[in-house]
PQR file of N, CA, C, O and H, with PARSE charges and radii, in Angstrom:
ATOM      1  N   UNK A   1      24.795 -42.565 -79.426 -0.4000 1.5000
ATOM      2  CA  UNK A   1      25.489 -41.465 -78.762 -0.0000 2.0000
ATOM      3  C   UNK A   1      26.024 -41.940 -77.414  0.5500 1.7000
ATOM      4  O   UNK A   1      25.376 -42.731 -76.729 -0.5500 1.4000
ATOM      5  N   UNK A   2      27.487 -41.343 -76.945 -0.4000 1.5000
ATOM      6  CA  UNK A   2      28.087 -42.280 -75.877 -0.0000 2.0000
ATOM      7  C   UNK A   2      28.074 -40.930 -74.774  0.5500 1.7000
ATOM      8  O   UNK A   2      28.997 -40.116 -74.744 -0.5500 1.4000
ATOM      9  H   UNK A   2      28.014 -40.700 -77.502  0.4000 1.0000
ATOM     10  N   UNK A   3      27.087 -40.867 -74.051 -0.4000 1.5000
ATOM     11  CA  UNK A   3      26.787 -39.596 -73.277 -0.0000 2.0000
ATOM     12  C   UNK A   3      28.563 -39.355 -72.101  0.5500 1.7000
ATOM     13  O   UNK A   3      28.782 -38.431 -71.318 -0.5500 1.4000
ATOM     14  H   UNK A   3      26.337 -41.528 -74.075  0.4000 1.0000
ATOM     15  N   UNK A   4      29.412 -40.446 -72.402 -0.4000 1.5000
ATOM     16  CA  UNK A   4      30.449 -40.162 -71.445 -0.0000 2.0000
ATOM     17  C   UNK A   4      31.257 -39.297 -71.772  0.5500 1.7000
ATOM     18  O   UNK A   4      32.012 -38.710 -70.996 -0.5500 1.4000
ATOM     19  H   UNK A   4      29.235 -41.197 -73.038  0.4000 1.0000
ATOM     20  N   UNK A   5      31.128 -39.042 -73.639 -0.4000 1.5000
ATOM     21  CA  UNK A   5      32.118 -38.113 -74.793 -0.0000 2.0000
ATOM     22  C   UNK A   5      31.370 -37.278 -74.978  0.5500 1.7000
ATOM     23  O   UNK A   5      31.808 -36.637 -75.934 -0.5500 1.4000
ATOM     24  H   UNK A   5      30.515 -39.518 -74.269  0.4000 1.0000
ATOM     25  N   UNK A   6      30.023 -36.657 -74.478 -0.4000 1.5000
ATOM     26  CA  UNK A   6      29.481 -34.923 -73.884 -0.0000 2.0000
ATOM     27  C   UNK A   6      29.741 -34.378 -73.284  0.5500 1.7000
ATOM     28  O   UNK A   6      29.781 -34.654 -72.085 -0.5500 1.4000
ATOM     29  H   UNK A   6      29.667 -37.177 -73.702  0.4000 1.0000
ATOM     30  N   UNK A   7      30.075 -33.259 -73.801 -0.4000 1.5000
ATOM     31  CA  UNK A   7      30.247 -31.758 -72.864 -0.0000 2.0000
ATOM     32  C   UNK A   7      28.976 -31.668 -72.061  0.5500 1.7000
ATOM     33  O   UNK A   7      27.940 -32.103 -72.564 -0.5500 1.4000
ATOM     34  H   UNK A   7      30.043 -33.034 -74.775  0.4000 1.0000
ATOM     35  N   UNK A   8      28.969 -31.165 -70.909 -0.4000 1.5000
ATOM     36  CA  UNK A   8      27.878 -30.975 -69.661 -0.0000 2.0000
ATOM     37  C   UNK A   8      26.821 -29.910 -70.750  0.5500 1.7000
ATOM     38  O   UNK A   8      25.609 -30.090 -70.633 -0.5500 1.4000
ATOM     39  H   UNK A   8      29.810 -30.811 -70.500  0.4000 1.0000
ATOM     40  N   UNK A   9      27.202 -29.062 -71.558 -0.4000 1.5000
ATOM     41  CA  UNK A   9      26.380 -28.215 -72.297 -0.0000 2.0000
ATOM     42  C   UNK A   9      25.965 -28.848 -73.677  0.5500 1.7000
ATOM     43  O   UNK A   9      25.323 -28.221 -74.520 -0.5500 1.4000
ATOM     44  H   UNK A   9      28.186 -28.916 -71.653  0.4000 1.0000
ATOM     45  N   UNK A  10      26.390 -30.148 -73.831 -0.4000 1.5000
ATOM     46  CA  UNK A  10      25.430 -30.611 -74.968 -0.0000 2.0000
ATOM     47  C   UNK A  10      24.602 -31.719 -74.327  0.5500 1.7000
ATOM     48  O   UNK A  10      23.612 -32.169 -74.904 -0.5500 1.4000
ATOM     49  H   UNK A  10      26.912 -30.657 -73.146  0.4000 1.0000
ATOM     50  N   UNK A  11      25.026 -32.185 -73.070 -0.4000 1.5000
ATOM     51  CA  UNK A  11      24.109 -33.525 -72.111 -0.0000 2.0000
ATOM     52  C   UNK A  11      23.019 -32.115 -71.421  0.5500 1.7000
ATOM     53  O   UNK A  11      21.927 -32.359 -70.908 -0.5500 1.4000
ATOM     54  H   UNK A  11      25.831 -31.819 -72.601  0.4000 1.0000
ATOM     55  N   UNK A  12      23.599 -30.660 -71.552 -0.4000 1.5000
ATOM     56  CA  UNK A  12      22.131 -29.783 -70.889 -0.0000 2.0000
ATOM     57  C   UNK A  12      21.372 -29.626 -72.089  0.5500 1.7000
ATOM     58  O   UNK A  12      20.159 -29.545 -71.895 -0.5500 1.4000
ATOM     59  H   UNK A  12      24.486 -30.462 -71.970  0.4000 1.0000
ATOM     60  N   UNK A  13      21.724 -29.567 -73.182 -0.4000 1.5000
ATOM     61  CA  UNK A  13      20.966 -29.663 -74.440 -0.0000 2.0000
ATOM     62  C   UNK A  13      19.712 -30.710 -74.854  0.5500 1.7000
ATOM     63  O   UNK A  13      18.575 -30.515 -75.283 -0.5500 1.4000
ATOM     64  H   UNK A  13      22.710 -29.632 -73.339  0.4000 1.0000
ATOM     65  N   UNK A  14      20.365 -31.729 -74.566 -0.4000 1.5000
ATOM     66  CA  UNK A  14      20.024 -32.938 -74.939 -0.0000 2.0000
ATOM     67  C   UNK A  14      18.817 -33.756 -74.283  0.5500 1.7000
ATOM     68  O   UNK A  14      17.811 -34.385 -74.611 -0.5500 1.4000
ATOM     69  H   UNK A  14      21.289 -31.887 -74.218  0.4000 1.0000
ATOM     70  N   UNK A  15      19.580 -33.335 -73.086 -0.4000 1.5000
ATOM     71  CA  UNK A  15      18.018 -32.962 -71.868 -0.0000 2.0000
ATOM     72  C   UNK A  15      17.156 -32.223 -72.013  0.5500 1.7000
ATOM     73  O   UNK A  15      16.054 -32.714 -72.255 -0.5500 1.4000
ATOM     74  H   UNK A  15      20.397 -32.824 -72.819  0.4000 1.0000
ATOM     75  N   UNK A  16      17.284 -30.734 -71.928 -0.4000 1.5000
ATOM     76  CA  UNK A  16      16.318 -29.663 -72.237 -0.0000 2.0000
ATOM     77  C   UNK A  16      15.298 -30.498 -73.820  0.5500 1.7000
ATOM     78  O   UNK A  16      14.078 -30.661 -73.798 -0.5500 1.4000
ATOM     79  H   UNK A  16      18.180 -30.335 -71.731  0.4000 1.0000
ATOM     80  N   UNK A  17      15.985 -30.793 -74.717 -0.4000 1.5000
ATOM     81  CA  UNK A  17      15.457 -31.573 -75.885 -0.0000 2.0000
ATOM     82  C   UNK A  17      14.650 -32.479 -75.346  0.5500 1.7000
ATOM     83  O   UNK A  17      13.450 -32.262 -75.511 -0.5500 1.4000
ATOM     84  H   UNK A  17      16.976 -30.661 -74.735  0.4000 1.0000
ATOM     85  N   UNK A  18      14.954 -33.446 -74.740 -0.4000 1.5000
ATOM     86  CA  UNK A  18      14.216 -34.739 -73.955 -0.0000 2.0000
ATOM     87  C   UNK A  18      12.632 -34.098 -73.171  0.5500 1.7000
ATOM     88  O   UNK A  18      11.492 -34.551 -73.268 -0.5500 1.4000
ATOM     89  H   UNK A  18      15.929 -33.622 -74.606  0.4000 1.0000
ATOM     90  N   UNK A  19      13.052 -33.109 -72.541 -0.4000 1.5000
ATOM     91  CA  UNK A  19      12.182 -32.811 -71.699 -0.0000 2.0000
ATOM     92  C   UNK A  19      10.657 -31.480 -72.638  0.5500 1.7000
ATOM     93  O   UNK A  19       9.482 -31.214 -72.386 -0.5500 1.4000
ATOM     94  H   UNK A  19      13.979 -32.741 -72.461  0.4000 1.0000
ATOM     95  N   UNK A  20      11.524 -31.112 -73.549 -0.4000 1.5000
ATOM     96  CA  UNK A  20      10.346 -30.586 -74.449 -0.0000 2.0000
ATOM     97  C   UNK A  20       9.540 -31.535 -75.376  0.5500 1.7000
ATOM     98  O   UNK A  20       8.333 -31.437 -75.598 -0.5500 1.4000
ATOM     99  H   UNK A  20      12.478 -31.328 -73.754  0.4000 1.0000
ATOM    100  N   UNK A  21      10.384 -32.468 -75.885 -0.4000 1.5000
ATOM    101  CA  UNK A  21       9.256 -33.249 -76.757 -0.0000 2.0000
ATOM    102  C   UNK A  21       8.389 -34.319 -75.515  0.5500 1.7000
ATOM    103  O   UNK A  21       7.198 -34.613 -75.616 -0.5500 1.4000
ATOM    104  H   UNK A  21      11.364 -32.547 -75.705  0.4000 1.0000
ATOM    105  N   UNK A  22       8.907 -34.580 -74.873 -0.4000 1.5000
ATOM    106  CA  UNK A  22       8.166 -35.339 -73.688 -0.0000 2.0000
ATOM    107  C   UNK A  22       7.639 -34.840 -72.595  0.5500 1.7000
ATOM    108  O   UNK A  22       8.348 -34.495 -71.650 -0.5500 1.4000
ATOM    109  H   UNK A  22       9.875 -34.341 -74.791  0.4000 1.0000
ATOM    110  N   UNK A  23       6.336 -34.740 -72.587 -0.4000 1.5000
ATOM    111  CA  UNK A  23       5.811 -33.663 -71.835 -0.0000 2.0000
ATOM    112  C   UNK A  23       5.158 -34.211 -69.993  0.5500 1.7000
ATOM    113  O   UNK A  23       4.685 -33.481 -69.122 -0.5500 1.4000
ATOM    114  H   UNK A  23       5.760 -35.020 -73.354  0.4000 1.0000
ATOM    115  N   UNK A  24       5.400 -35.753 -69.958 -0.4000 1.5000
ATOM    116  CA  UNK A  24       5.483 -36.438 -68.914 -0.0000 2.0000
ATOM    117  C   UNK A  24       5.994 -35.137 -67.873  0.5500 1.7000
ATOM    118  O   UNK A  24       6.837 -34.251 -68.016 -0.5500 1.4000
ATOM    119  H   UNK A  24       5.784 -36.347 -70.666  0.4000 1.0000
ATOM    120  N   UNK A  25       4.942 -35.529 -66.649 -0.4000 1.5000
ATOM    121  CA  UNK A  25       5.234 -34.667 -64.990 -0.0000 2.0000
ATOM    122  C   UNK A  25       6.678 -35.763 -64.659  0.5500 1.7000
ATOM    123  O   UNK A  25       6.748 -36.992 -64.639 -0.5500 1.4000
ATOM    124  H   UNK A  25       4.257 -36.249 -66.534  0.4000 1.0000
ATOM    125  N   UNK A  26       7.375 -35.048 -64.503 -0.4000 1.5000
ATOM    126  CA  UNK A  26       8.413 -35.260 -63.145 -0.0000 2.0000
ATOM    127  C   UNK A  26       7.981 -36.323 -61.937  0.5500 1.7000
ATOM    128  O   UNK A  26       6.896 -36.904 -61.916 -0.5500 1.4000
ATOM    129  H   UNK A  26       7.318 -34.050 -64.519  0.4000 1.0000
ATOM    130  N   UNK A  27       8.925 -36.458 -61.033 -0.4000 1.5000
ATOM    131  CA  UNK A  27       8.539 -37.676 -60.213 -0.0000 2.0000
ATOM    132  C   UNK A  27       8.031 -36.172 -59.130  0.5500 1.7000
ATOM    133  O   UNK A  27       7.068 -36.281 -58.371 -0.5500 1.4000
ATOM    134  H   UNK A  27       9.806 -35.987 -61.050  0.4000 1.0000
ATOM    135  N   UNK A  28       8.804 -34.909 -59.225 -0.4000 1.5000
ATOM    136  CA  UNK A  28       8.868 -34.142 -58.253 -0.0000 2.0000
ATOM    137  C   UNK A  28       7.398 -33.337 -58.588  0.5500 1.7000
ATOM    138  O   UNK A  28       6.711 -32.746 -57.755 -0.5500 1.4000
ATOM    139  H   UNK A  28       9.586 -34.820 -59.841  0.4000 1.0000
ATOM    140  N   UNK A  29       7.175 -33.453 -59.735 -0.4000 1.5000
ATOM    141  CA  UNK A  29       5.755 -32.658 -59.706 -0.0000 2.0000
ATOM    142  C   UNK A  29       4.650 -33.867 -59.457  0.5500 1.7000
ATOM    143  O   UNK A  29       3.865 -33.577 -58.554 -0.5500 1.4000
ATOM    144  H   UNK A  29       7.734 -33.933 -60.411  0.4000 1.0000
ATOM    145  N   UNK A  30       4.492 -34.757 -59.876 -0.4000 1.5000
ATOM    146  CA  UNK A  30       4.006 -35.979 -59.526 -0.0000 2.0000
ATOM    147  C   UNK A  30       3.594 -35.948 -57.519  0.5500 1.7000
ATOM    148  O   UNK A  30       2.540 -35.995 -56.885 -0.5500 1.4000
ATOM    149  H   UNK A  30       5.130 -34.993 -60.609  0.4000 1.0000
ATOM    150  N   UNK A  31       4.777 -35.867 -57.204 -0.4000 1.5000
ATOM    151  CA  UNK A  31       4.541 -35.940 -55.676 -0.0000 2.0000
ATOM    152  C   UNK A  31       4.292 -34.577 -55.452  0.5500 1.7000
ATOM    153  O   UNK A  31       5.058 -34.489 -54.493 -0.5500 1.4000
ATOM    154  H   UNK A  31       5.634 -35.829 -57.720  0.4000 1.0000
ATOM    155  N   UNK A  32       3.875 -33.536 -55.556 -0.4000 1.5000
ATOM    156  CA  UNK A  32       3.485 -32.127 -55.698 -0.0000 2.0000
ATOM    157  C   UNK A  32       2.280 -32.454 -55.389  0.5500 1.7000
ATOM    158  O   UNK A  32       1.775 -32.382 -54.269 -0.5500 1.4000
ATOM    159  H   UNK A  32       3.253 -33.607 -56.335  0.4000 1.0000
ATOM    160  N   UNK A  33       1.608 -32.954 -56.727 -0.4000 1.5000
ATOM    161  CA  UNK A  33       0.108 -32.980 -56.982 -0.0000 2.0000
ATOM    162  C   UNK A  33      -0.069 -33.911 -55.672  0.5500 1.7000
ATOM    163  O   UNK A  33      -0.659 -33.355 -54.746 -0.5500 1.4000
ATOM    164  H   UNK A  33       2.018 -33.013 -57.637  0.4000 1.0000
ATOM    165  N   UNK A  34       0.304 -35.090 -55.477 -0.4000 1.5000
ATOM    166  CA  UNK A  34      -0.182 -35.684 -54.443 -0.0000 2.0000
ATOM    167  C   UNK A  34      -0.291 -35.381 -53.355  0.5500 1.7000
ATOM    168  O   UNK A  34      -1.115 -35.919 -52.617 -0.5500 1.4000
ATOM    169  H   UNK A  34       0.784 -35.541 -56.230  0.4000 1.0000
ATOM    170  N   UNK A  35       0.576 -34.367 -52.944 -0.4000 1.5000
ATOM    171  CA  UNK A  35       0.660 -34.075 -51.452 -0.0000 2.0000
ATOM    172  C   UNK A  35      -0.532 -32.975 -51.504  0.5500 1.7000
ATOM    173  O   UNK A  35      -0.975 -32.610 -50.415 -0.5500 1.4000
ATOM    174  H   UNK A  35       1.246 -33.930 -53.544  0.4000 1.0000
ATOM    175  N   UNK A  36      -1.093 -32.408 -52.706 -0.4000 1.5000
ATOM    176  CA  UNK A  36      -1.728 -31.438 -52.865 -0.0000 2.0000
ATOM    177  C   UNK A  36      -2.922 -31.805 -52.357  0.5500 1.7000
ATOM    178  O   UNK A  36      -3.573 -31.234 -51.483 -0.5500 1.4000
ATOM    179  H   UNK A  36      -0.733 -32.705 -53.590  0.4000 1.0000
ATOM    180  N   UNK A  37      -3.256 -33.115 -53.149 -0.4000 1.5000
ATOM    181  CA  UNK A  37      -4.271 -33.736 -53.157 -0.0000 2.0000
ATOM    182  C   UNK A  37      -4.493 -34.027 -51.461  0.5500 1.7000
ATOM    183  O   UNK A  37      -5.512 -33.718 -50.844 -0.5500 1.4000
ATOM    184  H   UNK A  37      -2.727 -33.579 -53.859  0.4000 1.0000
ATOM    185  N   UNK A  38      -3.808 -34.406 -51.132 -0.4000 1.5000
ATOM    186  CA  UNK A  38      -3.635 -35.005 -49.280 -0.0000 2.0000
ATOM    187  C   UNK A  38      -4.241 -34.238 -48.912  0.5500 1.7000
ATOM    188  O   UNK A  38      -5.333 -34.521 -48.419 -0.5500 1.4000
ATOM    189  H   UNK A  38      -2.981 -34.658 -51.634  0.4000 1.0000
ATOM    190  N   UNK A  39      -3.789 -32.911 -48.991 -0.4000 1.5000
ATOM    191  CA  UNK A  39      -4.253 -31.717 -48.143 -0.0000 2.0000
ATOM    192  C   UNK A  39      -5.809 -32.004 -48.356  0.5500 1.7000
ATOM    193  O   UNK A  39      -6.552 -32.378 -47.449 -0.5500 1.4000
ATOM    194  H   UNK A  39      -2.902 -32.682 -49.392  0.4000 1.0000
ATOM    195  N   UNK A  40      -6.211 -31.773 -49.707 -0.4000 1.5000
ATOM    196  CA  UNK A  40      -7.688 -31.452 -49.578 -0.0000 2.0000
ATOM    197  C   UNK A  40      -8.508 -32.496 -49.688  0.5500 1.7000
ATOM    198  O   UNK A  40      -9.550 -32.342 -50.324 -0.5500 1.4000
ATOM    199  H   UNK A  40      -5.608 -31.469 -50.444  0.4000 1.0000
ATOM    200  N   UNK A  41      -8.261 -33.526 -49.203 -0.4000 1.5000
ATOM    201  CA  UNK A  41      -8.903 -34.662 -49.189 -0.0000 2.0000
ATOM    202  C   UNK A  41      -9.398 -34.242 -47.252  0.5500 1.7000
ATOM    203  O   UNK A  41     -10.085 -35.032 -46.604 -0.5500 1.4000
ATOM    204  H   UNK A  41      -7.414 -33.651 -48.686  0.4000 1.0000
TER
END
């Protein structure tokens, strides 16, 4: 698939897809938890 010949609403598809079967934290929730952690350390 040549993501340059997607419509922005099948690359939001395709993503949303990506991001349900792969259930991996974000870099942004990732640094969430950590700063969380900071605090209560």
């Amino acid at each position: 698939m040549i993501f340059e010949n997607m419509s922005i609403g099948q690359l939001q598809k395709l993503n949303e897809e990506c991001i349900a079967q792969n259930e991996h934290p974000t870099a942004e929730e990732l640094l969430k938890r950590y700063e969380n952690e900071r605090r209560n350390n």
